[in-house]
C-alpha positions as CSV (number, residue, x, y, z in Angstrom):
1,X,0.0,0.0,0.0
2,X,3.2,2.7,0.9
3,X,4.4,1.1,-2.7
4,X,1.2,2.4,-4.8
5,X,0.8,6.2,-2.4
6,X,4.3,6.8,-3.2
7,X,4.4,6.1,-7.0
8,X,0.9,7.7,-6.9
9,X,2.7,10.9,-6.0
10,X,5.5,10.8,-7.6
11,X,3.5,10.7,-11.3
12,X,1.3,13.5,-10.0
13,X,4.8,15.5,-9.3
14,X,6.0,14.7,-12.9
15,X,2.6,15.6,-14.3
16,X,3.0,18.9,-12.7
17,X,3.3,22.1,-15.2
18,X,3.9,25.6,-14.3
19,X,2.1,27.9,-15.8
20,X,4.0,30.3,-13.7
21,X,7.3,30.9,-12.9
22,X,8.9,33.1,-10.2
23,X,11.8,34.4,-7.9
24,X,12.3,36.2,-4.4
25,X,14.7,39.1,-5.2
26,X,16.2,42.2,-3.6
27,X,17.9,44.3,-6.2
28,X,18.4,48.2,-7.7
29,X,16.2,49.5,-10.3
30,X,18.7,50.1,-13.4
31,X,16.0,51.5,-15.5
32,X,13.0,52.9,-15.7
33,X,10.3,53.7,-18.8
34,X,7.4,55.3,-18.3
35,X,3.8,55.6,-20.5
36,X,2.3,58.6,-20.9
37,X,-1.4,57.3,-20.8
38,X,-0.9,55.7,-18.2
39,X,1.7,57.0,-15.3
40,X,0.7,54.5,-12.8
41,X,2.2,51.7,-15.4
42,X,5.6,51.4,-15.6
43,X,8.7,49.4,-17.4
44,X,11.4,48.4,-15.3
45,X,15.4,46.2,-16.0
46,X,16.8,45.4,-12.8
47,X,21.1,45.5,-11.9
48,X,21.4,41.8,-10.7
49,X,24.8,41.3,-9.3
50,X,24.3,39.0,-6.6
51,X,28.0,39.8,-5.6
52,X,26.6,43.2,-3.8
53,X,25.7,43.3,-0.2
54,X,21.9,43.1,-0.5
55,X,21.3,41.8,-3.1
56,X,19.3,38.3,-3.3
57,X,17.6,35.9,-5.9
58,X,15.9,33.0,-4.7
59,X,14.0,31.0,-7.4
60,X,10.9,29.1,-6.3
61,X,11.0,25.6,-5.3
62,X,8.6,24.1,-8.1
63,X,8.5,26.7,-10.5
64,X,11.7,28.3,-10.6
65,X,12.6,31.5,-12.5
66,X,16.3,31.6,-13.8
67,X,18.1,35.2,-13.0
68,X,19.5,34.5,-16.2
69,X,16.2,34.9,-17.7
70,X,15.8,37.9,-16.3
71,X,18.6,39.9,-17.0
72,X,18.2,42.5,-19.9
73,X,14.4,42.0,-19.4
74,X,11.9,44.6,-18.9
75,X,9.8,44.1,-15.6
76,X,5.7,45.4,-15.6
77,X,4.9,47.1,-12.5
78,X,1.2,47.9,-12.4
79,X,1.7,51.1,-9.6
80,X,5.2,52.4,-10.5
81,X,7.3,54.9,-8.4
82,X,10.5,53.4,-9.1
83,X,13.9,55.8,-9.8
84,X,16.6,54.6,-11.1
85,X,18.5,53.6,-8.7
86,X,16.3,52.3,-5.8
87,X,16.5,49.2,-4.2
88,X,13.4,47.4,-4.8
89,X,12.6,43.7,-3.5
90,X,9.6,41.6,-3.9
91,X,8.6,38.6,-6.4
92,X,9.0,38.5,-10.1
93,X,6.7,36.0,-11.9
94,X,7.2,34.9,-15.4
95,X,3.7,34.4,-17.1
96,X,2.4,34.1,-21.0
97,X,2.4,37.7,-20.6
98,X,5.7,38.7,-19.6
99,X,7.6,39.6,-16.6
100,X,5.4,41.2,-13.4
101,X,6.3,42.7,-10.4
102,X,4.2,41.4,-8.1
């Protein structure tokens, strides 16, 4: 019985798809662009460099988000009032639409 609940979850783990992907992160804004119709909707690329004090990336266990992905990417934030230059944490999640801040 152990036999069949164990290799019962192990084929629902490998049916498992993500249909999102994210990462924990603490970083600096490198750049911000901005939309005229809408100023509350921003654009953002992150300076990842995981070598400077405060900085963090931590993928998700299941559905993990590679910083390599990430890099050179621009980042939707629905209620911008980023600089360049701030430090800015949260989660970034990878969906069919893009990047988000969340």
């Amino acid at each position: 019985m152990k036999f069949f609940i164990a290799l019962s979850m192990l084929f629902s783990m490998s049916s498992f798809a993500c249909s999102t992907y994210e990462a924990q992160f603490s970083s600096v804004v490198k750049q911000v662009l901005t939309n005229v119709d809408d100023p509350y909707f921003c654009l953002i690329k992150l300076d990842i460099n995981l070598s400077q004090a405060g900085q963090s990336w931590q993928p998700h266990m299941m559905c993990p988000l590679d910083v390599e992905f990430v890099l050179d990417q621009y980042i939707s934030v629905k209620h911008c009032g980023f600089k360049t230059g701030d430090k800015i944490s949260g989660y970034i999640l990878k969906t069919e639409n893009g990047l988000e801040l969340e």
